[in-house]
C-alpha positions in Angstrom: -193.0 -14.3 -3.4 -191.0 -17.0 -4.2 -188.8 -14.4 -6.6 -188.0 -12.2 -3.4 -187.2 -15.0 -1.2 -184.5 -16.0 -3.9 -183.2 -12.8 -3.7 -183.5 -12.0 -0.3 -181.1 -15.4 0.3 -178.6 -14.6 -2.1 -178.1 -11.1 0.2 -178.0 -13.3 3.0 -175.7 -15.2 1.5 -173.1 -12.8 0.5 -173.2 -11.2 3.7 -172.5 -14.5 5.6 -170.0 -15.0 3.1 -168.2 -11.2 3.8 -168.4 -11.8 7.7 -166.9 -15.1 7.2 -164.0 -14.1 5.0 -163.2 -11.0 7.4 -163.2 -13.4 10.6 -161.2 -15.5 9.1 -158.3 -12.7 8.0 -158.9 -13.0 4.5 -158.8 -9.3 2.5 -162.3 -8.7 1.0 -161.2 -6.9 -2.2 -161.8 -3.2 -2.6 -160.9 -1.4 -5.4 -159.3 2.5 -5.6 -160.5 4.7 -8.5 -157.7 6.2 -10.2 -157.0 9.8 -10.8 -158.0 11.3 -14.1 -155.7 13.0 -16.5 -156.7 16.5 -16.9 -155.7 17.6 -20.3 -154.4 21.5 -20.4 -154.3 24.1 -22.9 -150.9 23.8 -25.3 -147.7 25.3 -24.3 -148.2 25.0 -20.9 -145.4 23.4 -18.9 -147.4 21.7 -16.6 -149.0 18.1 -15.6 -152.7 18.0 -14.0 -155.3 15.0 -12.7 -158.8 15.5 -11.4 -159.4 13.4 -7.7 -161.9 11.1 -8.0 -165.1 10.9 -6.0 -164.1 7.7 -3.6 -164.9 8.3 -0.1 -161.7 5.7 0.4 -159.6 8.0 -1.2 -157.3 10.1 1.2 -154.5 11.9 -1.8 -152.1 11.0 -4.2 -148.7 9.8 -4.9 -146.9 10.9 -7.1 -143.3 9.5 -9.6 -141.4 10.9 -12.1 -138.8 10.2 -14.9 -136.4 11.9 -16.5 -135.9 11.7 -20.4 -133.4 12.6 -22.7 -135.7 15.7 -24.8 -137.6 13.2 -27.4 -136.3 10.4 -26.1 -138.3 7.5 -28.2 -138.8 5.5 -24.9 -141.4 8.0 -23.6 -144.6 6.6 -26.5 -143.4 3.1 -25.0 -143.0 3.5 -21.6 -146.6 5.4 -21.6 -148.4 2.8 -23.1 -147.6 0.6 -20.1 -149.2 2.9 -18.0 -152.6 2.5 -20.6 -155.1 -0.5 -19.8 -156.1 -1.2 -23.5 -152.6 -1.9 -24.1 -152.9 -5.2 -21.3 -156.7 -5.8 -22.9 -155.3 -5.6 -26.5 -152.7 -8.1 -25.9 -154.5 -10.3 -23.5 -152.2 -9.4 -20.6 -152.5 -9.1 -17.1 -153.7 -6.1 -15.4 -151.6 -3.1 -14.8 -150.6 -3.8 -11.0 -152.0 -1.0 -8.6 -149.7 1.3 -6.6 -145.8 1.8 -7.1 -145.1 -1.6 -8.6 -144.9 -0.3 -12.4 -143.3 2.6 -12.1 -140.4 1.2 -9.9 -140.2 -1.3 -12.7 -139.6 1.3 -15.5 -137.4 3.4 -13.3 -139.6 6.0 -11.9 -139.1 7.8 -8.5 -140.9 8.8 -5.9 -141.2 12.9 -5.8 -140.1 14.4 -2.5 -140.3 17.6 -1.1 -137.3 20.1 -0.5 -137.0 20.9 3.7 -138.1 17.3 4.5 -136.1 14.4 4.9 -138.9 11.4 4.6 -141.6 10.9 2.4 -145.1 10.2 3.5 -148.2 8.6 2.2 -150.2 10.0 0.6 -148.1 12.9 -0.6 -150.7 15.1 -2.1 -153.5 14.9 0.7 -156.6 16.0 -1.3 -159.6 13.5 -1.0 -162.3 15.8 -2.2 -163.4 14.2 -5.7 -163.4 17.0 -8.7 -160.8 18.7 -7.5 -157.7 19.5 -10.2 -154.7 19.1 -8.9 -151.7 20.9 -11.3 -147.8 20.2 -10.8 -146.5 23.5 -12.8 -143.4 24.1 -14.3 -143.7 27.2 -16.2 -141.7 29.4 -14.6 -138.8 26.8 -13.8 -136.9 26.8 -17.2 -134.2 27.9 -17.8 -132.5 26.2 -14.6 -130.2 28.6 -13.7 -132.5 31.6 -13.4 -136.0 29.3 -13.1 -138.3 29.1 -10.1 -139.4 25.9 -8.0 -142.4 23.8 -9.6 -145.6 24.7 -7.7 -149.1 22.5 -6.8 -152.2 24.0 -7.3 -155.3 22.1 -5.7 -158.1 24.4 -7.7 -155.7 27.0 -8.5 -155.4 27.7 -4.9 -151.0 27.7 -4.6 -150.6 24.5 -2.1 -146.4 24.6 -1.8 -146.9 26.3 1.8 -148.6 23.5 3.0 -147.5 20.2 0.8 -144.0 21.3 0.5 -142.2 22.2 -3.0 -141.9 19.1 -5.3 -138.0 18.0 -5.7 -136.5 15.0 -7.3 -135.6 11.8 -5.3 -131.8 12.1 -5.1 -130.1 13.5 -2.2 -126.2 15.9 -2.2 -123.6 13.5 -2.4 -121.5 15.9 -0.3 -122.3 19.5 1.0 -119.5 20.4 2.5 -118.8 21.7 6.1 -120.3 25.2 4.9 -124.0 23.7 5.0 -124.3 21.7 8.7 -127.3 21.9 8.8 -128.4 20.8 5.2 -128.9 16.8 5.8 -131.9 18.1 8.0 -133.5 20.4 5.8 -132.5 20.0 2.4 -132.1 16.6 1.2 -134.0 16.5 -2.2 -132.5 18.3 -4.8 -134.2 20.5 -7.0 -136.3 19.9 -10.0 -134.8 23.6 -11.5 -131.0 22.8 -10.6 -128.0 20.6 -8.7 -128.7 18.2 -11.6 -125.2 16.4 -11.1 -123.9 14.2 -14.1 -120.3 15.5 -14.8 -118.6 13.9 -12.1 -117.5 10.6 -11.3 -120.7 10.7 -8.7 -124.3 11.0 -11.1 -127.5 11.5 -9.7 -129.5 8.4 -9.9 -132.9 9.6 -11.8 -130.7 11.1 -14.4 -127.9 8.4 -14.9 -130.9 6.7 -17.2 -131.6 9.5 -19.2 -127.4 9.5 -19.2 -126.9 5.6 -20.4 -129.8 6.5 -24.1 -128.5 10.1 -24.7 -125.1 10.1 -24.6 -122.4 12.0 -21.9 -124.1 15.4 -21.8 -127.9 16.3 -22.1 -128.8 20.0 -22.6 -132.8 19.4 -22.3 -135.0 16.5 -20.7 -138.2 15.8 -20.6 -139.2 14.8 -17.0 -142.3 12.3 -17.5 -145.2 11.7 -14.2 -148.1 9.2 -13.1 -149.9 9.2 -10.0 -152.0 6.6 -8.2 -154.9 7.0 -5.5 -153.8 6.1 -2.0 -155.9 5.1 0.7 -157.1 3.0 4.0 -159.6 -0.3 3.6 -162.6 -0.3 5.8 -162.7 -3.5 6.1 -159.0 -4.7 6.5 -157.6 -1.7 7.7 -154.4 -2.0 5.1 -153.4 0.4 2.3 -154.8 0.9 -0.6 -153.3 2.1 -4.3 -155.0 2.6 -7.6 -153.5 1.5 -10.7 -150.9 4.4 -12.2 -151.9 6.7 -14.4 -149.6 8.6 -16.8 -149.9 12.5 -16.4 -147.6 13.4 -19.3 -144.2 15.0 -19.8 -142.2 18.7 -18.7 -139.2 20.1 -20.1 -136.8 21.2 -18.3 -133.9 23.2 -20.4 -130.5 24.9 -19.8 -129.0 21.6 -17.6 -125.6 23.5 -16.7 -125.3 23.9 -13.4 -121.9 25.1 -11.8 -122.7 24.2 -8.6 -124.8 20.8 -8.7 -124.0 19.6 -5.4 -125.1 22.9 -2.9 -127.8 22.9 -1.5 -129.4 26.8 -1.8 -132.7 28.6 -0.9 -133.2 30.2 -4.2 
């Protein structure tokens, strides 16, 4: 008897504790699972994670890099992204959410025909499911197709939007009025803009390693877990997790500052 009451206080305890803390505005700590790399089949152009099974979870955000092709930086820059690395070398943890990848550079994917960007970007909170950013049909540029999301190879671009890079046209001229409302991410497939006195932003890095004129990159992503607390009501991010690398070849564009439909 005297083992259960022991017990039976400690629960008391911890609960007393809990109320206390959450009265008192202090967080109670609450942890999201991260995504899990989903490893495809070889020459497939494509990045994938599986959703974990945390009923906290409510979708996915999602950054991306762009490399120079073999760009040596990519084997470092992933192993910042991998917790043995911090556990290896007695470090801190990896921080949760966007803090690491807006460190190394990374951006934040939009989606062409909106103009904001809203948490959480992929909105899948079922665990299990495999959720696949595709780029084989988008190289080379010129002739390529938009990336496409599958959630369980169900095509999800009608609903989440097409995935674009994080840079907006520097100047679209009178001819598109309208495109500040609708089109304001470029294009993962063209309007790559780097031979002007005016350089896109996510590929100015790539630029400042590889020299004046890249012909192939390798675009690298991660994605984090997003959600809600139940007890504090504020958001929520899971450490980053590295999804791997695309190419993307053929960079020419004659035209890397109009927006287009195509």
């Amino acid at each position: 008897m005297k083992s259960n009451n022991k017990y039976l206080t400690k629960f008391f305890f911890y609960a007393f504790l809990t109320l206390i803390l959450s009265g008192c505005g202090l967080p109670v700590y609450e942890a999201l699972d991260p995504p899990t790399v989903a490893f495809l089949s070889s020459g497939v152009n494509s990045v994938a994670f599986t959703s974990d099974d945390d009923e906290l979870i409510d979708g996915y955000v999602i950054y991306y890099k762009v490399y120079y092709a073999d760009d040596t930086l990519i084997r470092t820059e992933e192993k910042q992204f991998d917790p043995t690395t911090y556990e290896n070398n007695d470090l801190d943890e990896i921080p949760s959410g966007k803090t690491l990848p807006e460190k190394l550079g990374f951006y934040k994917i939009g989606f062409r025909s909106r103009t904001n960007r809203t948490d959480p970007q992929i909105p899948v909170s079922v665990g299990g499911s495999t959720v696949i950013i595709d780029f084989t049909n988008s190289s080379p540029q010129i002739f390529g197709s938009d990336p496409t999301i599958y959630v369980d190879n169900t095509d999800m671009n009608p609903d989440f939007g097409i995935p674009a890079r994080s840079v907006v046209y520097s100047d679209a001229g009178s001819a598109f009025p309208n495109y500040v409302n609708d089109h304001t991410f470029k294009r993962f497939v063209r309007n790559y803009e780097y031979g002007s006195s005016y350089k896109d932003a996510d590929i100015s890095q790539a630029l400042s390693r590889g020299g004046s004129d890249i012909a192939t990159i390798d675009i690298a992503f991660v994605a984090y877990s997003y959600g809600i607390s139940n007890t504090t009501l504020e958001p929520l991010s899971s450490i980053p997790v590295y999804l791997g690398t695309v190419r993307q070849t053929s960079m020419s564009d004659n035209n890397p500052n109009t927006p287009d439909n195509g």
